[in-house]
C-alpha positions as CSV (number, residue, x, y, z in Angstrom):
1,X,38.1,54.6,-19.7
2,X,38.8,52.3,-22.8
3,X,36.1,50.3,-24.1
4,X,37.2,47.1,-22.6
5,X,37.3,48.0,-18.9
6,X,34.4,49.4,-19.8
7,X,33.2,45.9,-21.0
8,X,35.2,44.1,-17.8
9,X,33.4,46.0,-15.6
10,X,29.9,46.2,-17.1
11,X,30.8,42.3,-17.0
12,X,31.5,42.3,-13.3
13,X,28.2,44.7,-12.5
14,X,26.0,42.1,-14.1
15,X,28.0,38.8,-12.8
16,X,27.7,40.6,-8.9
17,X,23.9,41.1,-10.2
18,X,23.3,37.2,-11.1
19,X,25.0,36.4,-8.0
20,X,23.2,38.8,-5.7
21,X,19.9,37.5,-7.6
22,X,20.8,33.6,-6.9
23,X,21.5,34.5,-3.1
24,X,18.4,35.6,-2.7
25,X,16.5,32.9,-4.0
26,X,19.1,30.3,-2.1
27,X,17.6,32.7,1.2
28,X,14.1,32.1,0.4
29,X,14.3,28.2,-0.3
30,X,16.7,27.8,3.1
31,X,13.5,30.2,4.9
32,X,11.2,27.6,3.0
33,X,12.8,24.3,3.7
34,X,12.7,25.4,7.1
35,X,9.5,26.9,7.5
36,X,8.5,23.3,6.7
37,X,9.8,22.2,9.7
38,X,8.2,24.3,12.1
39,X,5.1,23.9,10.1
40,X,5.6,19.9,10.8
41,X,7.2,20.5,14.7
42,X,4.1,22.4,15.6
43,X,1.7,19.8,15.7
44,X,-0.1,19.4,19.2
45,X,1.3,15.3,18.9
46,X,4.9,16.5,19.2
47,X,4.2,17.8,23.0
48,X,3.0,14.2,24.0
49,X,5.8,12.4,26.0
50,X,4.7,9.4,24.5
51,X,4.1,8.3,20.8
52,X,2.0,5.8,19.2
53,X,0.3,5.1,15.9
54,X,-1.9,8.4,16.3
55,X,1.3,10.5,16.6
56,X,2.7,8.1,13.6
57,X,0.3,9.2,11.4
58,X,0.2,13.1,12.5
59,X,3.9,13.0,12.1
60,X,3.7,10.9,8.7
61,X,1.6,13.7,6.9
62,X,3.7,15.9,5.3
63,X,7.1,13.9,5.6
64,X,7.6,13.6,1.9
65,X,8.0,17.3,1.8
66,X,11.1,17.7,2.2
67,X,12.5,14.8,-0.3
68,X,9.4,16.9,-2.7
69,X,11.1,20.3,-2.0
70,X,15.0,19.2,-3.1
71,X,13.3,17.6,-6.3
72,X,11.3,20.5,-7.3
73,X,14.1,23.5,-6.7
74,X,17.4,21.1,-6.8
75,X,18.9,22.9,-3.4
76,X,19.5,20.0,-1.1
77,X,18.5,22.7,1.9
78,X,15.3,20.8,1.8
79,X,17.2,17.6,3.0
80,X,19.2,19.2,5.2
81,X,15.8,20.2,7.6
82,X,14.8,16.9,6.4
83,X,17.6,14.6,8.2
84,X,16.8,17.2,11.4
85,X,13.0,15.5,11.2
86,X,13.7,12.6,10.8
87,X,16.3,12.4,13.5
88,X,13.8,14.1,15.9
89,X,11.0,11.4,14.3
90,X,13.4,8.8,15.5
91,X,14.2,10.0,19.0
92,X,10.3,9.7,19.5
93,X,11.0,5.3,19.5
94,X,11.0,3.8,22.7
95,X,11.8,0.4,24.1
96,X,9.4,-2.1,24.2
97,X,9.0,-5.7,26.4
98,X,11.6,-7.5,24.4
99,X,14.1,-4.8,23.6
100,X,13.1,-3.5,20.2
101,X,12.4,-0.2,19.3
102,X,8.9,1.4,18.0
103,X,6.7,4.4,18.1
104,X,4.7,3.3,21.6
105,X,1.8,4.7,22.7
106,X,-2.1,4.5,23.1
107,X,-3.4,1.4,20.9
108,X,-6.0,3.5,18.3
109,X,-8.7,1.1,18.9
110,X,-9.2,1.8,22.0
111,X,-7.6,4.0,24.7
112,X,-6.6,1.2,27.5
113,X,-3.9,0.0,26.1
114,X,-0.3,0.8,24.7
115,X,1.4,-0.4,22.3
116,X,3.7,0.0,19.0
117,X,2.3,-1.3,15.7
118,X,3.3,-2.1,12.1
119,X,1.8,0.5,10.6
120,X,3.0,3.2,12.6
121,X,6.3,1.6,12.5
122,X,5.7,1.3,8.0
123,X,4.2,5.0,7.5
124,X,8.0,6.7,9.3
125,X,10.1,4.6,7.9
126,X,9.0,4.5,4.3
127,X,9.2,8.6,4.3
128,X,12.6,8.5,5.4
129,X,13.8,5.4,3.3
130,X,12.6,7.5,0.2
131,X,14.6,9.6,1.1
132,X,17.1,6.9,1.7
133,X,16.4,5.8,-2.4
134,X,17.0,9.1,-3.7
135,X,20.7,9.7,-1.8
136,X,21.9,6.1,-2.9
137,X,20.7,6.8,-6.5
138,X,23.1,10.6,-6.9
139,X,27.1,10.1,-6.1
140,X,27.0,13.3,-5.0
141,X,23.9,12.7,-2.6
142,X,25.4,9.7,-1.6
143,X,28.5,11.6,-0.3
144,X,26.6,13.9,2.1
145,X,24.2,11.6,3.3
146,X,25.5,8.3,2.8
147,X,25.8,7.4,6.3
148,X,22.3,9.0,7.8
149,X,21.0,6.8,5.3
150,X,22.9,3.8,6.9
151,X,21.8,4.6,9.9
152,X,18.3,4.5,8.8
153,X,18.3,1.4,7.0
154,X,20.0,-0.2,9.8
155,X,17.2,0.6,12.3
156,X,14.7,-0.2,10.3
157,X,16.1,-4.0,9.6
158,X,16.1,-4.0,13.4
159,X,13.3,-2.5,14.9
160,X,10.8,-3.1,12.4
161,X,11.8,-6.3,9.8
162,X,13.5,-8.3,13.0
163,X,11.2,-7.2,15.6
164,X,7.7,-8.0,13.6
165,X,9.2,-11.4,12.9
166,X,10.5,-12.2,16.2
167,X,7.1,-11.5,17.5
168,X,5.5,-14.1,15.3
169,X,3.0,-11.7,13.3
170,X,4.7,-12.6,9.5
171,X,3.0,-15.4,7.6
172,X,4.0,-16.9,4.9
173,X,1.5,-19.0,2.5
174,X,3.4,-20.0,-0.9
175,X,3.3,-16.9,-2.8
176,X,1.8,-14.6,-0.3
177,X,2.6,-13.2,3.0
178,X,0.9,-11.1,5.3
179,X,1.3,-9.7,9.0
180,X,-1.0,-10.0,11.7
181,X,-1.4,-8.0,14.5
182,X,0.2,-8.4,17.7
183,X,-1.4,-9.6,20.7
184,X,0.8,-8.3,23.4
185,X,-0.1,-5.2,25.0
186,X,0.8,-2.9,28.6
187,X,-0.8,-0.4,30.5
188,X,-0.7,3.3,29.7
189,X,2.9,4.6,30.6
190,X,4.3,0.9,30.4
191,X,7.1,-0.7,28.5
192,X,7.8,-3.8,29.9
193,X,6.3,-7.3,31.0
194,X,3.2,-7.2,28.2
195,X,1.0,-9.7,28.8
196,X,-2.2,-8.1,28.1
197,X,-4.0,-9.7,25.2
198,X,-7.0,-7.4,23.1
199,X,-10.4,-9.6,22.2
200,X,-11.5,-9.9,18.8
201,X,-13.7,-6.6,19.6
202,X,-10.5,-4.6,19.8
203,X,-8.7,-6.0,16.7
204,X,-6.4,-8.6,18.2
205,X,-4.5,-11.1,15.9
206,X,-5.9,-10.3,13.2
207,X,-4.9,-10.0,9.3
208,X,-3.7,-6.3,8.8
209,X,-5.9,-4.4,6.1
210,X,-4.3,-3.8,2.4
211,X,-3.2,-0.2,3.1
212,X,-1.2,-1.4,6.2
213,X,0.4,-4.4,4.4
214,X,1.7,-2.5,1.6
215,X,3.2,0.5,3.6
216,X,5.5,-2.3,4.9
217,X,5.7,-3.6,1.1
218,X,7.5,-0.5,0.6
219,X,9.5,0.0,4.0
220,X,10.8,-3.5,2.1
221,X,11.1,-2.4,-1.5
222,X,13.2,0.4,-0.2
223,X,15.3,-1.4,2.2
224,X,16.0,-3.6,-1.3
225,X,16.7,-0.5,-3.5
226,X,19.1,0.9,-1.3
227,X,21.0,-2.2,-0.3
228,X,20.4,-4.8,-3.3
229,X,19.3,-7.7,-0.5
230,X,17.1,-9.9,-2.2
231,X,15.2,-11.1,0.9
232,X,13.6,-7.5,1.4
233,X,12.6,-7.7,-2.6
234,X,11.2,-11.2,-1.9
235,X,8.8,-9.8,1.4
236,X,8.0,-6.8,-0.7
237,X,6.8,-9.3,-3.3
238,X,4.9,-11.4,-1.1
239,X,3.0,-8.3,0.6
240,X,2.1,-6.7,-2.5
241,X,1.6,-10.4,-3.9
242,X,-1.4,-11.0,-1.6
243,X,-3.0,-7.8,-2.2
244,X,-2.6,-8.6,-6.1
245,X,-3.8,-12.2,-5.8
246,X,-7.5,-10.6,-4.0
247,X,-8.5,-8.1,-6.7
248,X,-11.3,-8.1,-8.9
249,X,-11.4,-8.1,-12.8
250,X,-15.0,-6.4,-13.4
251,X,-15.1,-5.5,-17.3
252,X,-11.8,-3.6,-17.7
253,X,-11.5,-2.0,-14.6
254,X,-9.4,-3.3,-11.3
255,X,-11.3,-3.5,-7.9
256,X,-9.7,-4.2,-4.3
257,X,-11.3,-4.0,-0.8
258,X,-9.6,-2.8,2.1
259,X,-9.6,-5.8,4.1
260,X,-9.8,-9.7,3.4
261,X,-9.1,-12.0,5.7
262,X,-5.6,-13.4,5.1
263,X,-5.8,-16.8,7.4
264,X,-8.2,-19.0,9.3
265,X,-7.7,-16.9,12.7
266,X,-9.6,-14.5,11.1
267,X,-12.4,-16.5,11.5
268,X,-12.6,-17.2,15.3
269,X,-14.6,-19.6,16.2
270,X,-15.7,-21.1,12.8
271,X,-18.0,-17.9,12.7
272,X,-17.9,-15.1,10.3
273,X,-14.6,-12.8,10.0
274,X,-13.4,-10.9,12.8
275,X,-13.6,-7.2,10.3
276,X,-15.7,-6.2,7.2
277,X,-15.2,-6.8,4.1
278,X,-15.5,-4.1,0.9
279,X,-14.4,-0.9,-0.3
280,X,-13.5,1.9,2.6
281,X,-15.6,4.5,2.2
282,X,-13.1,7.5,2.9
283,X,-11.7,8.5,-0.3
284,X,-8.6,9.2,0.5
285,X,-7.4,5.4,1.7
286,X,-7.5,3.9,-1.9
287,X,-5.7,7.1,-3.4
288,X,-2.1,6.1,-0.8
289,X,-2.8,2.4,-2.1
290,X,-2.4,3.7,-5.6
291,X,0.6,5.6,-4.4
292,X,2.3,2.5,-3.3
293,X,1.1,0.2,-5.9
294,X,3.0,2.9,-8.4
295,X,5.9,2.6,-6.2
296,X,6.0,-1.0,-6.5
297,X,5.3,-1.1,-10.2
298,X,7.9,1.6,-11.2
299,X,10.4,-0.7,-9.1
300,X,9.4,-3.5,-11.4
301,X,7.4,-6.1,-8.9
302,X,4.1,-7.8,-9.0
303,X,2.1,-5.3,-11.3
304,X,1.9,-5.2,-14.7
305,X,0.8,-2.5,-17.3
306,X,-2.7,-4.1,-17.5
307,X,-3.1,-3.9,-13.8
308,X,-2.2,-0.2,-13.8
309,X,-4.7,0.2,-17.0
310,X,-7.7,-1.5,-15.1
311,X,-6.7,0.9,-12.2
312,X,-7.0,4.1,-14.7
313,X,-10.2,2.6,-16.1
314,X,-11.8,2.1,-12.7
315,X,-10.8,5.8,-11.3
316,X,-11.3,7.7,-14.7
317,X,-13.9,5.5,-17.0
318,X,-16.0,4.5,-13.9
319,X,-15.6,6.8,-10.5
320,X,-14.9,10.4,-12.7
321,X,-18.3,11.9,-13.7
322,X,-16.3,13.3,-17.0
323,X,-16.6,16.7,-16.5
324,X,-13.2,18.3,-16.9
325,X,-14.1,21.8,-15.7
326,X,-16.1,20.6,-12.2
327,X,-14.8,16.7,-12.1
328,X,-16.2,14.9,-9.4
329,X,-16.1,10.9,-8.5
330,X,-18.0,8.3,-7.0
331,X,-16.4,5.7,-4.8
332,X,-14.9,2.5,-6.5
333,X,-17.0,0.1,-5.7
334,X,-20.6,2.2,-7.3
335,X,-20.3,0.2,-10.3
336,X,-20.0,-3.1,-8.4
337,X,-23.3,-1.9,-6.4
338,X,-24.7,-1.9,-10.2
339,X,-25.8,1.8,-10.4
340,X,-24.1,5.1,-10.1
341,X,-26.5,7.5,-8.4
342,X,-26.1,11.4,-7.8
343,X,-25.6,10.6,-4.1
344,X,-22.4,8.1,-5.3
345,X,-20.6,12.0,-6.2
346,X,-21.3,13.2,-2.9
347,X,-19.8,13.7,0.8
348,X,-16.8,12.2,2.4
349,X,-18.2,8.7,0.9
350,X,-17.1,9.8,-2.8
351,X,-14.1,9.4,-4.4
352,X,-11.4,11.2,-5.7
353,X,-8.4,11.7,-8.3
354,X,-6.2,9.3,-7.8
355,X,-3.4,11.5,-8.4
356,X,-0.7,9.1,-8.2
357,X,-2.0,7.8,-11.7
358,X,-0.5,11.2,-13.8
359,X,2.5,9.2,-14.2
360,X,1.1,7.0,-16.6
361,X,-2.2,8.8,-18.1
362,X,-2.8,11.8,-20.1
363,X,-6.5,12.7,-18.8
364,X,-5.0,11.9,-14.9
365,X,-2.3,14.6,-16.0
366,X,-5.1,17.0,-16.9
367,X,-7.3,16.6,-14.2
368,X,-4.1,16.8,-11.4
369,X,-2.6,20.1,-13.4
370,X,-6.3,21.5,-12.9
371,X,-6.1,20.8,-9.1
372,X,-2.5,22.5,-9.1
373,X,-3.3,25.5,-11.2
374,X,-3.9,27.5,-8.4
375,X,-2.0,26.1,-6.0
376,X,1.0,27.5,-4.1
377,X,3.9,25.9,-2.5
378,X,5.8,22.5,-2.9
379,X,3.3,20.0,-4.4
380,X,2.5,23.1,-7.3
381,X,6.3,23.2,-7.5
382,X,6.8,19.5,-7.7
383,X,4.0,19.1,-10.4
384,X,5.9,21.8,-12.2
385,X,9.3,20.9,-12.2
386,X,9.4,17.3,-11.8
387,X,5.7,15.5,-12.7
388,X,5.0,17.3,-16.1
389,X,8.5,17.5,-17.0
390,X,8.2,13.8,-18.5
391,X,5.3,12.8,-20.4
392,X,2.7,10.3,-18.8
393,X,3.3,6.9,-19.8
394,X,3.7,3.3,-18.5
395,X,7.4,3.2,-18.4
396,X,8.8,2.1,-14.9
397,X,11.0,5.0,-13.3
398,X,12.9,2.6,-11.3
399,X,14.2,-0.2,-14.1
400,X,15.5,0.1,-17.3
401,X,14.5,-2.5,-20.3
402,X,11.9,-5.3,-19.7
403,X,10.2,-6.3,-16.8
404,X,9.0,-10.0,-16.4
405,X,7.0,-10.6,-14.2
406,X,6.7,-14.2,-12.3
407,X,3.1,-15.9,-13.7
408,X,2.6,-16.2,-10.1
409,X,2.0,-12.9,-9.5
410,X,1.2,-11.9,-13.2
411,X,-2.0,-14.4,-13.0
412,X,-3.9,-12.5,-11.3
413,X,-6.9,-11.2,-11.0
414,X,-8.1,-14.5,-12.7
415,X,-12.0,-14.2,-14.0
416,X,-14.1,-11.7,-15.0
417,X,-17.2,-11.0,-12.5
418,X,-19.0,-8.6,-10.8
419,X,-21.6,-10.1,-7.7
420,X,-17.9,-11.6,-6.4
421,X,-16.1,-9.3,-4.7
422,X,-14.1,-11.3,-2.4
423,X,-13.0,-15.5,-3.1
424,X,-9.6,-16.8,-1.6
425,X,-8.2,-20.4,-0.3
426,X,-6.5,-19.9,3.1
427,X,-3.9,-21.5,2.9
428,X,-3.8,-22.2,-0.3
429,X,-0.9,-23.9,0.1
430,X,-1.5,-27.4,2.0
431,X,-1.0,-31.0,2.0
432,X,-3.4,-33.5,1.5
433,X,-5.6,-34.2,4.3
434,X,-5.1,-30.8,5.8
435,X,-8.3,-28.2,5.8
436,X,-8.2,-25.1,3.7
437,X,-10.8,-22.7,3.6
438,X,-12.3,-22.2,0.5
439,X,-14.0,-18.1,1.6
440,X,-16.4,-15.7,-0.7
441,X,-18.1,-12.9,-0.5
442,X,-21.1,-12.0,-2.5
443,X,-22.7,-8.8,-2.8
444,X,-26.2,-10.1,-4.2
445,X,-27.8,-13.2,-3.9
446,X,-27.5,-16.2,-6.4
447,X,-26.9,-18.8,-7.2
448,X,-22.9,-19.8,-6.4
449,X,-20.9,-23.4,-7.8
450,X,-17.9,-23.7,-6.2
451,X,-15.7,-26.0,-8.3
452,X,-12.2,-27.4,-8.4
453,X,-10.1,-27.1,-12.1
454,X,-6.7,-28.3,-13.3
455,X,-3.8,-26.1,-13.2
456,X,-4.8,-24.0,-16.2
457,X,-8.2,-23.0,-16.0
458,X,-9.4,-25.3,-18.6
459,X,-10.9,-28.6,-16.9
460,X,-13.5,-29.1,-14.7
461,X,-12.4,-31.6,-12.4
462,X,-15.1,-31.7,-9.2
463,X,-17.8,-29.4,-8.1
464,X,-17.3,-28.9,-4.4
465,X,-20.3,-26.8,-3.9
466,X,-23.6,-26.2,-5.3
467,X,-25.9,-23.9,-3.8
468,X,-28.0,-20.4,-3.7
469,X,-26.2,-18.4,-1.5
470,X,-27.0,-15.5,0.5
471,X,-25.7,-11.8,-0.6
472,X,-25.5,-8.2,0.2
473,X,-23.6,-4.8,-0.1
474,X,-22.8,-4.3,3.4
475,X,-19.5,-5.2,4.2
476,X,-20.3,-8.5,7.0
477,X,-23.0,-9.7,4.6
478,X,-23.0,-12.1,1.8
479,X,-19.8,-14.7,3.2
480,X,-19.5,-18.0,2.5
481,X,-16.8,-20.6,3.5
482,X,-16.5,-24.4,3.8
483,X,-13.4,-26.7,4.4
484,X,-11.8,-28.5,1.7
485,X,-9.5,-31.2,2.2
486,X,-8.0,-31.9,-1.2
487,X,-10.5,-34.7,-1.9
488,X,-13.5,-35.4,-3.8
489,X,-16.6,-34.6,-2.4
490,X,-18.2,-37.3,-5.2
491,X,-15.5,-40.7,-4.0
492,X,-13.7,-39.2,-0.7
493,X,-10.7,-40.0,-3.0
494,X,-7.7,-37.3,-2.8
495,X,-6.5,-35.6,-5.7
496,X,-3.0,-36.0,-6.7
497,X,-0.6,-33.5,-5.7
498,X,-0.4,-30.5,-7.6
499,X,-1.7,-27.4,-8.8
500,X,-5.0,-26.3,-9.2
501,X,-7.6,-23.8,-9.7
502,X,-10.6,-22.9,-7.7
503,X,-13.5,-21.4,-9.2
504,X,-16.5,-19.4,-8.2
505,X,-19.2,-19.1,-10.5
506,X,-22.6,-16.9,-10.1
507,X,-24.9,-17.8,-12.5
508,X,-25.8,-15.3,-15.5
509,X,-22.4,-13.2,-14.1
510,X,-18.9,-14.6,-14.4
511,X,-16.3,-16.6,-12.2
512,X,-13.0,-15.4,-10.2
513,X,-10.3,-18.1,-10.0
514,X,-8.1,-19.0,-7.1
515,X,-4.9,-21.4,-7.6
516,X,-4.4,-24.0,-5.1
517,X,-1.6,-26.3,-4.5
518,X,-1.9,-29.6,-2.5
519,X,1.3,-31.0,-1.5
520,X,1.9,-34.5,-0.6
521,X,0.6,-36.0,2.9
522,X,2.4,-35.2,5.6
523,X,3.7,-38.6,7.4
C-alpha cells in the first residue's frame, strides 16, 4: 500500500472517528433535551383537568430550560422539546366569560372560586416569548421557528394584552401604569356568566404586587423586541416605571417593597391599605425581580447603571455577610431595620445571591461560579458556556451604543432616607380641585413635614403637613395619608398648573421626593 492510501485512509479512520464521537454527543443532548421534558410533564399539576395560577407557576418553574439548554450546547434539540411544551402549556388555556383565553382554575387565595389571572397569564408567556426573542434575533432560528413564534406573539396580544384591558384592570397615571386585579369570578368547574365578586379579605381589585407587574413588564418588552411595536415598549415602560418611581435611595444602596398601593381603591373606605407594605420575607421573590429588572435594563428601558449599582451594593455590601468560602445574606430590608443581627442570616427569612447580578459584577461572578462548581446539568452548563464567557460589566446585551434614558424615569429614586420606606401621590397626575393622596409609610416614629417644592427640588413652596407621626417595622404599621387638592393649606389659593415635587422629611434622617403635576381645572 503506498504511503498515500495509507494517509487517505488513516484520514478516513479518524474523520469516521470524529463523526462517530459527534453522534454520540448529538444522542446524549437529544436524550437530555428530552429528559427535560418528562422531567417538566411529570409534575402532579399536569393531571388536573383544570389549570389555574397554581398550575401556572408549577408549570413556569423550569421553562427557561430549554431556551438555557440550546444556549449552553448550541444544538437547537433543546428547542425542538421546547415548542412541544409550550404547545402542550398552551392547550392547558381555556375560555373564559367573555371569550378570551387564560390558564383557569382555583383562585390561589382562596379555594371557592375560579378564575384566570395576570400573573399566571405573565409567568407562561414570558418563558415562551424568550424564546420568541432569541429565534427573531438568529436568521437561521428565525427560519425554523419563525412561525411558532408568530403564533405565540399573536396569542399573547390577544389573550393576555387585549383581554386584561378589555376587562378594565390597566391604569394609567402620567408616567406609570399598573394593573389591578379582577373582580369577576365563577364557581369551581365554571366558565361562563362570572358575576361573583371577592371582598377585600380575598384580594379583590386591588393593585397587583411588584413581582406581578413586572412579569407582565416583560410579556411586553418581549412582545416589543420581537415585533418592534412601540405601544408594547411604552406599557413595558410604564410597569417597570412605577416600580422605579417607589424605590428607596438609603446611602448607596437601592431598596423596593413588594407591594405599594398603586391607586386610591387600595384604600377602601378611607381606611388603611387593603395589603402590607415592606420587603417579602422569602428570599427568593426579590432575586426573579432582579431577574426582570436586568431584563429590562439590558433592553435599554427605565434603569440606569446607578440603579443596577445601588442594587449590587444593597445584595453584596449590605445583605452578604462577606465571607466568600461560607457566604450567607440577610434579607434587604436588615439595614433599613437599623441593625444586622445573627438571626437576619438565618431561615427562610434570609436572603440570597441575587444571581442575576453576575452579568454586571465581578464578586456576584465569584460568588454564583462557587454555587455552580459542583453542580451538574444545564444551569452548570449555561454558567460555563454562556455567563462567564463575557466578562461582567454594565453594558446592555440587548442595545448597542448609548442609552438615554427619559428624566422621567431616570429621576428616580429622588432623596436619600432611611425611616421612609414607602411615599407616593396617587394620582399624581390631576387637575386642580381634584383629590390626590399624598401616602407614606414610616418604619419608626418621628417627626414627618410633608411639603410641596417647585419642579426641581430646590424651593420650598408650602408645608402641607407638620406633625409626629406614628411608625413601625411591621408591614400595616407606620401609614400616613391625607388629601391634597392642589391648594395652599396657608390661603386656600390653588397653585398654578404645573410640575412639582412632594417631599417627605423625618427629622435628623433625610427626605424622598415625589413629582406631581396639577393640570388645569376641569370645566
Amino acid at each position: 500500500m503506498t504511503n498515500l492510501r495509507m494517509a487517505i485512509l488513516a484520514g478516513m479512520l479518524v474523520a469516521g472517528g470524529c463523526a462517530a464521537k459527534m453522534a454520540a454527543a448529538q444522542d446524549i443532548r437529544a436524550a437530555r433535551a428530552e429528559r427535560l421534558y418528562d422531567q417538566r410533564m411529570r409534575d402532579p399539576f399536569w393531571k388536573l383537568e383544570y389549570s389555574g395560577e397554581e398550575f401556572a407557576w408549577h408549570a413556569a418553574n423550569g421553562i427557561s430550560g430549554f431556551l438555557d439548554g440550546y444556549e449552553a450546547t448550541g444544538d437547537t434539540v433543546f428547542l425542538d422539546w421546547g415548542v412541544k411544551y409550550y404547545d402542550a402549556v398552551i392547550a392547558k388555556m381555556a375560555q373564559g366569560p367573555d371569550g378570551y383565553k387564560g390558564w383557569i382554575g382555583p383562585f390561589i387565595y382562596n379555594g371557592k372560586y375560579w378564575c384566570d389571572c395576570h400573573v399566571g397569564d405573565a409567568i407562561l408567556f414570558g418563558g415562551i416569548l424568550d424564546f420568541g426573542y432569541a429565534v427573531v434575533r438568529d436568521p437561521k432560528l428565525k427560519a425554523k421557528y419563525g412561525a411558532k413564534v408568530e403564533q405565540y406573539v399573536n396569542l399573547a396580544r390577544r389573550d393576555f394584552f387585549e383581554k386584561w384591558d378589555a376587562r378594565g384592570t390597566w391604569h394609567e397615571d402620567g408616567p406609570y401604569g399598573v394593573y389591578v386585579q379582577w373582580d369577576k369570578f365563577g364557581v369551581p368547574g365554571q366558565y361562563k356568566n362570572w358575576t361573583l365578586k371577592a371582598d377585600y379579605a380575598a384580594n379583590s381589585e386591588w393593585t397587583l404586587p411588584f413581582n406581578k407587574q413586572i412579569d407582565v413588564g416583560v410579556v411586553a418588552l418581549r412582545i416589543w423586541q420581537i415585533t418592534g411595536e412601540e405601544k408594547y415598549r411604552q406599557r413595558a415602560e410604564k410597569l417597570f416605571g412605577f416600580m422605579k418611581s417607589r424605590m428607596q435611595w438609603y446611602k448607596d444602596e437601592l431598596h423596593w417593597n413588594y407591594w405599594e398601593p398603586g391607586g386610591q381603591w387600595d384604600l377602601p373606605g378611607g381606611k388603611q391599605p387593603i395589603h402590607w407594605i415592606g420587603v417579602h420575607p422569602e428570599r427568593n421573590y426579590q432575586s426573579g425581580e432582579v431577574v426582570n429588572i436586568l431584563k429590562a435594563y439590558n433592553a435599554g428601558i427605565v434603569f440606569t447603571e446607578a440603579d443596577i449599582q445601588g442594587i449590587v451594593n444593597t445584595n453584596l455590601k449590605m445583605m452578604w455577610n462577606g465571607d466568600e468560602q461560607k457566604p450567607r445574606f440577610a434579607n434587604s430590608n436588615a439595614d433599613l431595620k437599623g441593625a444586622l443581627t445573627p438571626a437576619a442570616y438565618a431561615g427562610t427569612h434570609a436572603g440570597e445571591l441575587w444571581g442575576a447580578l453576575a452579568q454586571v459584577d465581578a464578586t456576584a461572578r465569584e460568588l454564583y461560579a462557587g454555587r455552580m462548581a459542583d453542580g451538574q446539568g444545564i444551569a452548570a452548563e449555561y454558567f460555563e458556556n454562556v455567563t462567564a464567557r463575557t466578562p461582567p460589566g454594565y453594558q446592555r446585551r440587548d442595545v448597542r451604543g448609548q442609552v438615554e434614558i427619559p428624566q422621567v424615569y431616570a429621576r428616580f429614586p429622588l432623596g436619600n432616607v432611611r425611616t421612609v420606606q414607602m411615599a407616593a401621590a396617587m394620582p399624581s397626575t390631576f387637575a386642580a380641585g381634584q383629590k390626590s393622596v399624598l401616602i407614606s409609610k414610616l418604619i419608626e416614629p418621628g417627626g414627618l413635614e410633608v411639603a410641596l417644592y417647585s419642579a426641581d427640588g430646590e424651593t420650598k413652596l408650602a408645608t402641607l403637613h407638620q406633625g409626629k407621626e406614628k411608625g413601625g417595622a411591621d408591614g400595616l404599621e407606620g401609614v400616613f395619608y391625607f388629601a391634597f387638592d392642589g391648594r395652599d393649606p396657608s390661603n386656600g389659593k390653588p397653585f398654578p398648573p404645573g410640575a412639582y415635587r412632594v417631599r417627605w422629611t423625618v427629622a435628623g434622617d433625610g427626605y424622598r421626593e415625589f413629582p406631581i403635576t396639577i393640570q388645569r381645572a376641569k370645566r
